[in-house]
Short mmCIF file of the C-alpha atoms (twelve columns), coordinates in Angstrom:
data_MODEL
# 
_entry.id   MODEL 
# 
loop_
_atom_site.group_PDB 
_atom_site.id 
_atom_site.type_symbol 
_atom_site.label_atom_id 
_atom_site.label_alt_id 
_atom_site.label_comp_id 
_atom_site.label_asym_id 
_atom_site.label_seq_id 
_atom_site.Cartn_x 
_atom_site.Cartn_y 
_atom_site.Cartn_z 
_atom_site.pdbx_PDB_model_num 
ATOM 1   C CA . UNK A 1   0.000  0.000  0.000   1 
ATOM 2   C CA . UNK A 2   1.546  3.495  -0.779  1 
ATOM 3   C CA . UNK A 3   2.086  6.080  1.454   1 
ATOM 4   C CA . UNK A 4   -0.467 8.422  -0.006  1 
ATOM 5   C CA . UNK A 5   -2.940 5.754  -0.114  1 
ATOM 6   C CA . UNK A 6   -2.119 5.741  4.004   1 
ATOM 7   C CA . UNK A 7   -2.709 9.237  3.775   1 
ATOM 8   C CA . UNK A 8   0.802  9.867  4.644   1 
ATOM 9   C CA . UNK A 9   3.532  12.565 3.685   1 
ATOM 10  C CA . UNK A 10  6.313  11.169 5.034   1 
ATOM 11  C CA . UNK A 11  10.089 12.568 5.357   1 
ATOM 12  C CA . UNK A 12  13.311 11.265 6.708   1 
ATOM 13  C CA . UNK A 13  15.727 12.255 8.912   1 
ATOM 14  C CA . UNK A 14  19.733 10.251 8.845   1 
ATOM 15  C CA . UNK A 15  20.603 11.541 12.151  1 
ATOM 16  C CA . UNK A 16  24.617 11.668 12.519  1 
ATOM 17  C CA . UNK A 17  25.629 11.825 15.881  1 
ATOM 18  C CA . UNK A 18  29.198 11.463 17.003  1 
ATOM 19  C CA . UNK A 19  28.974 8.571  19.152  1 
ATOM 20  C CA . UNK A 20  29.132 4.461  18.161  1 
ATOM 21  C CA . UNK A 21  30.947 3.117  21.333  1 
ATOM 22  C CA . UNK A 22  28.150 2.847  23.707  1 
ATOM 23  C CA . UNK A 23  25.425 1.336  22.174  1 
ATOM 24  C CA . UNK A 24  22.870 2.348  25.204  1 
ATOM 25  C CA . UNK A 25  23.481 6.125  24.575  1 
ATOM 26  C CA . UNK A 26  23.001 5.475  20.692  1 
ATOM 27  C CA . UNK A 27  19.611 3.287  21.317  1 
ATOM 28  C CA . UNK A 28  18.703 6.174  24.152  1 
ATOM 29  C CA . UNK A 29  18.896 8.628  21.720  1 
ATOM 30  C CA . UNK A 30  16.817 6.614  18.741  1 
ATOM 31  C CA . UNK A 31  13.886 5.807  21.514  1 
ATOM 32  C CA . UNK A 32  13.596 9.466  22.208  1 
ATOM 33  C CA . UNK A 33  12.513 10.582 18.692  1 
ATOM 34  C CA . UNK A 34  9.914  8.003  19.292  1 
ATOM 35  C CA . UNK A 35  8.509  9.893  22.287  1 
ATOM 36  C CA . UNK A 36  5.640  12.317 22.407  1 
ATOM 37  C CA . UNK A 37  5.677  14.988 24.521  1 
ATOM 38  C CA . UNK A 38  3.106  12.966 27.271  1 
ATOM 39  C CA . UNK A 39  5.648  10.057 27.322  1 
ATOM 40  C CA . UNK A 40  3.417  7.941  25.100  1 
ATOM 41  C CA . UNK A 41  4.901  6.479  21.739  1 
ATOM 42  C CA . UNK A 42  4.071  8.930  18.780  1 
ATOM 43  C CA . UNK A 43  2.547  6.465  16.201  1 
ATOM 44  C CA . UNK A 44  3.213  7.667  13.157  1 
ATOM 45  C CA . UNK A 45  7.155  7.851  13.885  1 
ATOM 46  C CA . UNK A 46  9.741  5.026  13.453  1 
ATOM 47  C CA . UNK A 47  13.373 4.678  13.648  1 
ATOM 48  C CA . UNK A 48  14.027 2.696  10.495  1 
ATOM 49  C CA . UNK A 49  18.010 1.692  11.035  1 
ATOM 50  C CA . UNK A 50  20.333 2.402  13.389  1 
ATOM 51  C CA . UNK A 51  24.223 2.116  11.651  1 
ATOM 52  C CA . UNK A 52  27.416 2.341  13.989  1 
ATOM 53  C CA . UNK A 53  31.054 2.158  13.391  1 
ATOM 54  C CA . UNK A 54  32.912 1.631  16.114  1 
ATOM 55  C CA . UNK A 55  36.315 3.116  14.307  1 
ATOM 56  C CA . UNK A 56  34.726 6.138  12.867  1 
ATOM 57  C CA . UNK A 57  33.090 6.909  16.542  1 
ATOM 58  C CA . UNK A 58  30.054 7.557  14.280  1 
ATOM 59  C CA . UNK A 59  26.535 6.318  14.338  1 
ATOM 60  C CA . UNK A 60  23.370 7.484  11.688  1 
ATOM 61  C CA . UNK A 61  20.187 6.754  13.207  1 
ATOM 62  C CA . UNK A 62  17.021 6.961  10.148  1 
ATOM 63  C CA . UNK A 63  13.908 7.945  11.739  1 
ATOM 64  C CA . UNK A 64  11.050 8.143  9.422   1 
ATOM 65  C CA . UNK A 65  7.527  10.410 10.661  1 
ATOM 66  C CA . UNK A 66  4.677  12.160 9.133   1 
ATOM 67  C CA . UNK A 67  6.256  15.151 7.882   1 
ATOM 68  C CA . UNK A 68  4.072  17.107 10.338  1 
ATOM 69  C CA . UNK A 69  5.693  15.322 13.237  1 
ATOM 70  C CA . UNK A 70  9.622  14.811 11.889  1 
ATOM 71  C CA . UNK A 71  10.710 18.196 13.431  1 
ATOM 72  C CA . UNK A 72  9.569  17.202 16.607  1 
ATOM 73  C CA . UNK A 73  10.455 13.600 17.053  1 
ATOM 74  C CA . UNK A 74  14.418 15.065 15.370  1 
ATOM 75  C CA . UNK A 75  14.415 17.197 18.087  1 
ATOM 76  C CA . UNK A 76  13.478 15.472 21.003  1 
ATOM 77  C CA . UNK A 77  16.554 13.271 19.619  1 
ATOM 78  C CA . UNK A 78  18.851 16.067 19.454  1 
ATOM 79  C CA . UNK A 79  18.419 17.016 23.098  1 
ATOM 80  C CA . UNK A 80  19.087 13.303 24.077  1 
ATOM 81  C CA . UNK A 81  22.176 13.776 21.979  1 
ATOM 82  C CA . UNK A 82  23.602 17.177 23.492  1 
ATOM 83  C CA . UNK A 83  22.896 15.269 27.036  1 
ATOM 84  C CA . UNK A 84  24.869 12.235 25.976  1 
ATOM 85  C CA . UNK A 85  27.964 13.031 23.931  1 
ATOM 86  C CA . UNK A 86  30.316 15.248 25.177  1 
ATOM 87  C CA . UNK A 87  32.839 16.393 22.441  1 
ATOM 88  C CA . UNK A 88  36.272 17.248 24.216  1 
ATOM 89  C CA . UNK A 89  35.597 13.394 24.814  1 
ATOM 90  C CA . UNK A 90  34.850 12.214 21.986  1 
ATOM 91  C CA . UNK A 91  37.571 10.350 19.480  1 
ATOM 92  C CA . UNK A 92  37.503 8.707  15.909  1 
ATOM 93  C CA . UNK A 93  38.745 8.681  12.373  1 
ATOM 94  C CA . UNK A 94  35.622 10.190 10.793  1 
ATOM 95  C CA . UNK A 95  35.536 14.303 10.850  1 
ATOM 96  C CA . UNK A 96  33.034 15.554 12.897  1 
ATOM 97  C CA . UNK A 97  32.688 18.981 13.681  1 
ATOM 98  C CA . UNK A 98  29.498 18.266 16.908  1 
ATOM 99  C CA . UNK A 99  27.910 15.597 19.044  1 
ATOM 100 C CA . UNK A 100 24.556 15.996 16.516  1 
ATOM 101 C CA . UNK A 101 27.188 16.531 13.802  1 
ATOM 102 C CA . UNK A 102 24.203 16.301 10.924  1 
ATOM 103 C CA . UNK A 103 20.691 16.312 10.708  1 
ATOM 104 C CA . UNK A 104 19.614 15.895 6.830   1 
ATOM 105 C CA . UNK A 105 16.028 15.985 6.399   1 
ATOM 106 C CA . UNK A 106 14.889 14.082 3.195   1 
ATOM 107 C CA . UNK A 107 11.432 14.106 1.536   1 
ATOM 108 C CA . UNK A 108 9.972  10.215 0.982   1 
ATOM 109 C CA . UNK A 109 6.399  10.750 -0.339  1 
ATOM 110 C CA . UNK A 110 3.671  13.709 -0.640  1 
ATOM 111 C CA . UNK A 111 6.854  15.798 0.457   1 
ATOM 112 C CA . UNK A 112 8.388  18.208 -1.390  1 
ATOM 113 C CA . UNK A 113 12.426 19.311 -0.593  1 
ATOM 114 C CA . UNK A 114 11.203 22.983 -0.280  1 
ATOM 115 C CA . UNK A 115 8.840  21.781 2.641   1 
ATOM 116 C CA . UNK A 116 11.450 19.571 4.183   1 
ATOM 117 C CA . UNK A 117 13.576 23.226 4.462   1 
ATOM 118 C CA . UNK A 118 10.983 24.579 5.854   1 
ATOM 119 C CA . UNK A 119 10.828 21.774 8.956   1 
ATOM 120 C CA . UNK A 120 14.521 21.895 9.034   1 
ATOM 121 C CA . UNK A 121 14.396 25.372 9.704   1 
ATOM 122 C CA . UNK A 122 11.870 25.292 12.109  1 
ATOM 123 C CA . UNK A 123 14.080 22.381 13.549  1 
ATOM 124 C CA . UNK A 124 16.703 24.887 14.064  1 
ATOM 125 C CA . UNK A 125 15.109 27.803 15.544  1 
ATOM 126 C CA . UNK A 126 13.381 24.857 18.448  1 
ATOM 127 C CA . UNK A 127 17.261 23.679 18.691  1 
ATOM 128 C CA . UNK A 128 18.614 26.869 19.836  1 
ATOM 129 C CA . UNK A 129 15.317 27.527 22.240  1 
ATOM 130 C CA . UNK A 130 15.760 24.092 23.996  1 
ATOM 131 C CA . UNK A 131 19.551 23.544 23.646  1 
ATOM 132 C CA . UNK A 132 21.019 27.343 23.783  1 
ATOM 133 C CA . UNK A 133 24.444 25.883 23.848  1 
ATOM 134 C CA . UNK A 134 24.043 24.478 20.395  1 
ATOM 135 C CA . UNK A 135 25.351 26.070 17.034  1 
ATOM 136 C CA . UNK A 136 24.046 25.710 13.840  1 
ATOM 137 C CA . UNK A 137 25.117 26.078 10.237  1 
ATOM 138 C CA . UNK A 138 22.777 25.638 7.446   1 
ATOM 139 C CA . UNK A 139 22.952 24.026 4.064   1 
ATOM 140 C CA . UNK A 140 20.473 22.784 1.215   1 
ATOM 141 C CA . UNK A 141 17.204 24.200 1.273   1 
ATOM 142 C CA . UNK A 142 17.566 25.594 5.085   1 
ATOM 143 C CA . UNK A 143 20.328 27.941 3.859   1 
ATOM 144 C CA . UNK A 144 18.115 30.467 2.351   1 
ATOM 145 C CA . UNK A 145 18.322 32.220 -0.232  1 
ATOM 146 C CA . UNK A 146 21.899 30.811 -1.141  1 
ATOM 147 C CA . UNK A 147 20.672 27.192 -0.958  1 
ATOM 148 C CA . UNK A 148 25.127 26.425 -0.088  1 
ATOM 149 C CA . UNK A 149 25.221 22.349 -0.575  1 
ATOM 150 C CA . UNK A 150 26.729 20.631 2.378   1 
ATOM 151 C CA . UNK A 151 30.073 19.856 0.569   1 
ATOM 152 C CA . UNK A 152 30.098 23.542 -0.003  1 
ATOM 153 C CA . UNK A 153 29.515 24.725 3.910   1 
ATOM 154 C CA . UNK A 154 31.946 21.874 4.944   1 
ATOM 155 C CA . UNK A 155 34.828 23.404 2.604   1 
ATOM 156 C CA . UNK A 156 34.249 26.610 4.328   1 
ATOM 157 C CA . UNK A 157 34.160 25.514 7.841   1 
ATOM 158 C CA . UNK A 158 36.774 23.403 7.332   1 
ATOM 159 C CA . UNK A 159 34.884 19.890 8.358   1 
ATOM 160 C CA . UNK A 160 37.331 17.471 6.894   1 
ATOM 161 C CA . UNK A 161 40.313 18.535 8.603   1 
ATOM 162 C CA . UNK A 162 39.400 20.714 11.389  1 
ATOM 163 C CA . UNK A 163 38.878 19.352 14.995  1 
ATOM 164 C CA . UNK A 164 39.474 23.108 16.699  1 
ATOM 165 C CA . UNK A 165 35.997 24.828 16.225  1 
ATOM 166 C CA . UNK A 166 35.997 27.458 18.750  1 
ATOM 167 C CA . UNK A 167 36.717 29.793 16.244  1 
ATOM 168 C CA . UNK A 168 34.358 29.189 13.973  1 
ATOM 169 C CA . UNK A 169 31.451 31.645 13.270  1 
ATOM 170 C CA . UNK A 170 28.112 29.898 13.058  1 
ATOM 171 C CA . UNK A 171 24.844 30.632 11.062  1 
ATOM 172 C CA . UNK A 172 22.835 30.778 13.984  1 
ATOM 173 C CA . UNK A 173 23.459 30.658 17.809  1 
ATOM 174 C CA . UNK A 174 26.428 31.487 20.019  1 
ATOM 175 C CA . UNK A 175 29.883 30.665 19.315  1 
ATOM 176 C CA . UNK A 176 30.317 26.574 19.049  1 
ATOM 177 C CA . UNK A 177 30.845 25.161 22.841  1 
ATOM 178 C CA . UNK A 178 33.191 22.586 23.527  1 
ATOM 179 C CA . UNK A 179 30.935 20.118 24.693  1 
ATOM 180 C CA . UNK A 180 28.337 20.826 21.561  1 
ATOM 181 C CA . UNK A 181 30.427 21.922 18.997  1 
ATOM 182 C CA . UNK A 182 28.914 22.720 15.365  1 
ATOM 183 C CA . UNK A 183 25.746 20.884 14.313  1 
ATOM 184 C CA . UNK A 184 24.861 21.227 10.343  1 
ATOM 185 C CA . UNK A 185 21.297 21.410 9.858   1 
ATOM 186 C CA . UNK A 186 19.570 21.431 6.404   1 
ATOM 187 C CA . UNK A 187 17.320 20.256 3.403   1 
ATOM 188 C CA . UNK A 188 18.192 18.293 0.111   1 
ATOM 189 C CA . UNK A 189 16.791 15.075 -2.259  1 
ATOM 190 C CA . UNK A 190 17.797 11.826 -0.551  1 
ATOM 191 C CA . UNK A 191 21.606 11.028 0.231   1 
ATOM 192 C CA . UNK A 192 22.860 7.491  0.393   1 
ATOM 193 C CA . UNK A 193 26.122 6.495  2.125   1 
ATOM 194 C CA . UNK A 194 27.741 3.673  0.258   1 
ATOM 195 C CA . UNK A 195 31.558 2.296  1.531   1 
ATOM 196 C CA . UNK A 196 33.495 -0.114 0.035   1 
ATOM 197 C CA . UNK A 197 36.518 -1.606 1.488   1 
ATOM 198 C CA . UNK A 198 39.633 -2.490 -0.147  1 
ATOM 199 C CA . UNK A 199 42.085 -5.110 1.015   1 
ATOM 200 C CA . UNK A 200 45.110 -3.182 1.471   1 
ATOM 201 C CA . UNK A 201 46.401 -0.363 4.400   1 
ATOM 202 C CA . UNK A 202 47.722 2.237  1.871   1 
ATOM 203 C CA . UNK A 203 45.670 5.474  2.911   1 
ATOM 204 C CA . UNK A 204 47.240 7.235  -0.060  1 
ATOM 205 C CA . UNK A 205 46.233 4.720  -2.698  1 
ATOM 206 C CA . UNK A 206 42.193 4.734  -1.134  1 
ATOM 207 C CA . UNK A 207 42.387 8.614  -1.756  1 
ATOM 208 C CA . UNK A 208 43.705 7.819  -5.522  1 
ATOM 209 C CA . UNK A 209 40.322 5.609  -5.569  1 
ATOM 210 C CA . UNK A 210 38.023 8.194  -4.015  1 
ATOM 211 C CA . UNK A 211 39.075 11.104 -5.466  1 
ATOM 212 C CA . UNK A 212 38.706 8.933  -9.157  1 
ATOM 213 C CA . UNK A 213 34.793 8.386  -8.465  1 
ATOM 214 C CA . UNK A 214 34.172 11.617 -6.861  1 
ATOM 215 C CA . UNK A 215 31.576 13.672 -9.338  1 
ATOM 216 C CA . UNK A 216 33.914 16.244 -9.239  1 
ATOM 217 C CA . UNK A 217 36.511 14.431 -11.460 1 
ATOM 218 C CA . UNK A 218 37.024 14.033 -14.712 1 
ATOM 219 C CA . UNK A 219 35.321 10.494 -15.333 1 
ATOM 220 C CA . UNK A 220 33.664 10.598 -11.939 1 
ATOM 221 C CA . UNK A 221 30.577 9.703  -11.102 1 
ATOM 222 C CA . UNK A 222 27.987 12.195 -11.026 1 
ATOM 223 C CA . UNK A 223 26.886 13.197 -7.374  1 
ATOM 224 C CA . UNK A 224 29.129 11.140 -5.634  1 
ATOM 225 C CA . UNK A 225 31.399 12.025 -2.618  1 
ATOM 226 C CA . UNK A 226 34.118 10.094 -1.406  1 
ATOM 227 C CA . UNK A 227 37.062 10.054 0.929   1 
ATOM 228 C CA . UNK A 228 39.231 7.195  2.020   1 
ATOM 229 C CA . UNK A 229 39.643 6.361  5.774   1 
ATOM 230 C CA . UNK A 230 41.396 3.518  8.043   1 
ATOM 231 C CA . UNK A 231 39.170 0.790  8.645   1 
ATOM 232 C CA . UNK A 232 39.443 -2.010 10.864  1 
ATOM 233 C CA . UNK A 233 43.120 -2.779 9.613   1 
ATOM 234 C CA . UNK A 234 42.273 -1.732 5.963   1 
ATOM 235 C CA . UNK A 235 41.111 1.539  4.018   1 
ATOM 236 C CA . UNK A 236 37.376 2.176  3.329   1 
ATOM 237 C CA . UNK A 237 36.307 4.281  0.522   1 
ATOM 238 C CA . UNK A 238 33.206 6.323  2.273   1 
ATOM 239 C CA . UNK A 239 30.385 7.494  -0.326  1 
ATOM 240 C CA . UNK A 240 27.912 10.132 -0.028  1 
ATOM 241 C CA . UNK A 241 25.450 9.583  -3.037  1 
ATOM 242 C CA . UNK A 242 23.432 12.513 -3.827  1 
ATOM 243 C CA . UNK A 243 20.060 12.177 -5.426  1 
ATOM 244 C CA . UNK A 244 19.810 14.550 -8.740  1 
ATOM 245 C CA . UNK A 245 16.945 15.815 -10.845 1 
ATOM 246 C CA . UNK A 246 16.807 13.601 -13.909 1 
ATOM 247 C CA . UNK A 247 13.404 14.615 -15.527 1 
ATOM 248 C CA . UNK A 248 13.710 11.801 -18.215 1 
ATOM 249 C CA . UNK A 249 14.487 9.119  -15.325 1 
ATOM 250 C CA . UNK A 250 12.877 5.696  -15.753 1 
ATOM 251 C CA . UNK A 251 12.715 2.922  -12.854 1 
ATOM 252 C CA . UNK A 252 15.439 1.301  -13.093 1 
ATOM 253 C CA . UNK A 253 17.453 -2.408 -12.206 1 
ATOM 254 C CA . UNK A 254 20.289 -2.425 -9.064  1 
ATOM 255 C CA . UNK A 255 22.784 -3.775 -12.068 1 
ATOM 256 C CA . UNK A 256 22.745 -0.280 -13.845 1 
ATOM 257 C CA . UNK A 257 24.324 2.272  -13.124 1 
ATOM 258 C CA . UNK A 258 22.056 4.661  -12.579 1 
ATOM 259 C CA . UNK A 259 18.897 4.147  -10.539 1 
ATOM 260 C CA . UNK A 260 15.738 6.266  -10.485 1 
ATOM 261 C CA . UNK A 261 12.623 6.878  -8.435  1 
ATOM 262 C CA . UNK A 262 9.881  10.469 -8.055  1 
ATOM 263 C CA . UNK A 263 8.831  12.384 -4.880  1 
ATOM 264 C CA . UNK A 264 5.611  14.179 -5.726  1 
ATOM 265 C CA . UNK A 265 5.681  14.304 -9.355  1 
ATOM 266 C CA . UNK A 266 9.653  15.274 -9.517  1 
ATOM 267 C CA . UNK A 267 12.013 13.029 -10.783 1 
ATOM 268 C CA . UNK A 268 15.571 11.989 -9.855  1 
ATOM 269 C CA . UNK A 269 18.445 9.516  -10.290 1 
ATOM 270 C CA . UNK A 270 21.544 8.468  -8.622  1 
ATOM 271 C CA . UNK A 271 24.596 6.323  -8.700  1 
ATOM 272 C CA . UNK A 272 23.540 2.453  -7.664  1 
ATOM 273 C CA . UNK A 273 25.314 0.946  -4.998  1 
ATOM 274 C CA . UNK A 274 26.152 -2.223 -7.226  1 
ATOM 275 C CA . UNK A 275 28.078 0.428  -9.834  1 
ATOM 276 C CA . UNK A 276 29.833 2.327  -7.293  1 
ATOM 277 C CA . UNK A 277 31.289 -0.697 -6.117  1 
ATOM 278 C CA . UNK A 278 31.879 -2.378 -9.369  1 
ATOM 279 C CA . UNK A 279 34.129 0.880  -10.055 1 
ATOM 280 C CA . UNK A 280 36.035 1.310  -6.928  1 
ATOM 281 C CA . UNK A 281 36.455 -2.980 -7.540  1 
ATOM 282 C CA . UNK A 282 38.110 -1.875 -10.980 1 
ATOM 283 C CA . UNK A 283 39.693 0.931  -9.653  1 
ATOM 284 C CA . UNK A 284 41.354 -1.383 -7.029  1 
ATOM 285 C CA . UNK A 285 42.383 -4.068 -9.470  1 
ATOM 286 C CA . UNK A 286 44.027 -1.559 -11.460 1 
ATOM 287 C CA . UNK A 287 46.643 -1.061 -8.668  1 
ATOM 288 C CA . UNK A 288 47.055 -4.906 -7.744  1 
ATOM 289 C CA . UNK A 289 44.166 -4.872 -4.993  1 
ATOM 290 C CA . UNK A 290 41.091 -6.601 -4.287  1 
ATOM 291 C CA . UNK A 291 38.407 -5.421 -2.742  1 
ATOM 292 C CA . UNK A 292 36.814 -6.857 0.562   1 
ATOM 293 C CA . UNK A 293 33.125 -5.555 0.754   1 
ATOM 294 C CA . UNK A 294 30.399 -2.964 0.455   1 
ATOM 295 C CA . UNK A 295 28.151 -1.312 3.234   1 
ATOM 296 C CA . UNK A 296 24.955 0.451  2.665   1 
ATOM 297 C CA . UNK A 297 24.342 2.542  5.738   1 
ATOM 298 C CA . UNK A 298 20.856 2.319  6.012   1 
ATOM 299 C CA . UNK A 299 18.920 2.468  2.815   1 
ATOM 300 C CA . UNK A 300 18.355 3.443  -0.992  1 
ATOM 301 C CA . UNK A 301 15.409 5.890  -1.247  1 
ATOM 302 C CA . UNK A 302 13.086 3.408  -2.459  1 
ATOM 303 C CA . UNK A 303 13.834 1.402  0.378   1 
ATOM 304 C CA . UNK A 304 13.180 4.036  2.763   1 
ATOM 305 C CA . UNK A 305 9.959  4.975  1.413   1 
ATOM 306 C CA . UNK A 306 8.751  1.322  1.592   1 
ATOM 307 C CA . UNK A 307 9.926  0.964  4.940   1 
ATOM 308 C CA . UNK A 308 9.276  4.075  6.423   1 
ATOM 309 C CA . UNK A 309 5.469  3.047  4.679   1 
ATOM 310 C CA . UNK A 310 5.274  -0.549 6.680   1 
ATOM 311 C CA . UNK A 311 6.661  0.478  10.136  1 
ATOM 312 C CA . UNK A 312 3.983  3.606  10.222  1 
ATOM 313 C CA . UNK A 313 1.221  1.569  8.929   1 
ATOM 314 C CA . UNK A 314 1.546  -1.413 11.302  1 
ATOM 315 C CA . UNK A 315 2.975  1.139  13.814  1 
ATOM 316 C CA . UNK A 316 6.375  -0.458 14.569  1 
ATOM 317 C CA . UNK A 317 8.298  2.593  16.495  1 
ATOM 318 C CA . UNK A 318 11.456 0.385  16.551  1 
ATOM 319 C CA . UNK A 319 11.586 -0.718 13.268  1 
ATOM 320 C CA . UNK A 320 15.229 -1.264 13.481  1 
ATOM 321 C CA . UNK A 321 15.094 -4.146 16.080  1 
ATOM 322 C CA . UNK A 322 13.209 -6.469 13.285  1 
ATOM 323 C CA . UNK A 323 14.880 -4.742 10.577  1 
ATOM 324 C CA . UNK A 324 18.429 -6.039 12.505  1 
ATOM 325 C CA . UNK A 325 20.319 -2.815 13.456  1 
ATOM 326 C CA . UNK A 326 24.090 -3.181 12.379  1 
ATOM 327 C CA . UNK A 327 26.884 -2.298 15.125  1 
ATOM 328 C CA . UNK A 328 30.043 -2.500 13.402  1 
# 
């Protein structure tokens, strides 16, 4: 049954928060979006997957609501978060620039991206009222009228190699707090996270390998972000795959390399899982390597729509716990 048969407009939040080592804070943090403000579980909110990597310190929580009800349920999360993770703590391989280091919000069905900026910005100005030590940069279709893509706003503050943010200047609140540090908060189509790990520990050859598939390169793939990081004794090559408009998009098969799907009448495409790792594979072989593996941290868009679909219908807040949650 599709969501707007259900009645539904449903949007998603990948909630990255730097922590992966204690599993009860993570799971503490995922039950509170669940929450209503009586104590009662909301019932048309679920936490889809819950994804932590013990390495990268790192965790993305997906919890899935009537669009009506995301900002609240995101929020109530947050708070739990800014309780729980303290950042002059906090270590791991993966930049981070705050304990809620993202909150993405992503349309699924009946939703358009302009609307989802509109609850992330709402997001943000309930953020600062509850949690005044917070800071907030925006990006996407939060950062108005600029509409600065994440990859943009992380260049300029630095994300990828900066740990020191007390001196950086954020969009809205008070000067980053140790403890906090710098949360991004913002609107876009879907983004998929896709790793694949190759069998070798040469950090310099998985940056040869991510910056040849980033969309950026000549040959890359289009919307694709990568970076190469130590892994469990080897080097993963981490993927942000960004959703495009692609008017003439057609549904498509996971073998191809580009695979399609439409939020309220718009149409977009992205780079399939399978092909991403089929290149970094090549890519790999080219130098003498083999590759070990590919991770999907939580879902394609399709998959999140269906899911996000079931758990609300049969009103299954923890969706993860039948779904299997992966702790890396």
């Amino acid at each position: 049954m599709s969501s707007s048969r259900l009645g539904l407009r449903l949007a998603a939040c990948l909630l990255n928060i730097s922590e992966a080592r204690r599993k009860n804070i993570v799971e503490n943090i995922a039950k509170a979006a669940l929450l209503e403000k009586n104590g009662q579980k909301h019932p048309e909110v679920s936490v889809l997957n819950i994804f932590s990597d013990r390495d990268y310190n790192r965790s993305v929580i997906t919890i899935a609501a009537s669009v009506d009800d995301l900002g609240n349920s995101v929020l109530a999360a947050c708070l739990e978060a800014f309780q729980s993770i303290n950042m002059e703590l906090q270590e791991g391989v993966h930049p981070c620039l705050g304990a809620v280091d993202l909150i993405p919000i992503y349309p699924l069905s009946g939703v358009s991206v302009e609307e989802c900026g509109a609850v992330a910005r709402s997001l943000a100005e309930s953020l600062l009222l509850r949690a005044p030590s917070c800071s907030l940069f925006l990006f996407g279709e939060a950062d108005l009228p600029e509409k600065r893509t994440l990859v943009q706003r992380r260049k300029q503050l630095g994300w990828f190699t900066r740990r020191d943010f007390s001196a950086l200047e954020p969009d809205l609140g008070a000067a980053p707090a140790r403890r906090c540090g710098l949360t991004g908060i913002g609107a876009s189509p879907y983004v998929m996270n896709c790793n694949v790990t190759i069998d070798s520990q040469d950090l310099a050859v998985g940056k040869e390998i991510a910056a040849a598939i980033r969309g950026s390169s000549v040959n890359g793939l289009k919307g694709v972000q990568a970076m190469a990081f130590p892994h469990e004794g080897k080097i993963e090559i981490a993927c942000n795959v960004e959703s495009f408009e692609d008017q003439e998009a057609t549904e498509t098969l996971e073998e191809s390399q580009y695979m399609a799907f439409s939020v309220l009448g718009d149409h977009f495409s992205y780079v399939s899982p399978h092909y991403i790792e089929a290149q970094v594979k090549k890519l790999a072989s080219d130098r003498g390597i083999g590759t070990i593996g590919r991770a999907l941290i939580g879902f394609t868009p399709q998959e999140c729509k269906n899911c996000a679909e079931y758990a609300i219908k049969e009103s299954i807040g923890e969706f993860w716990r039948i779904r299997g949650g992966v702790f890396m």
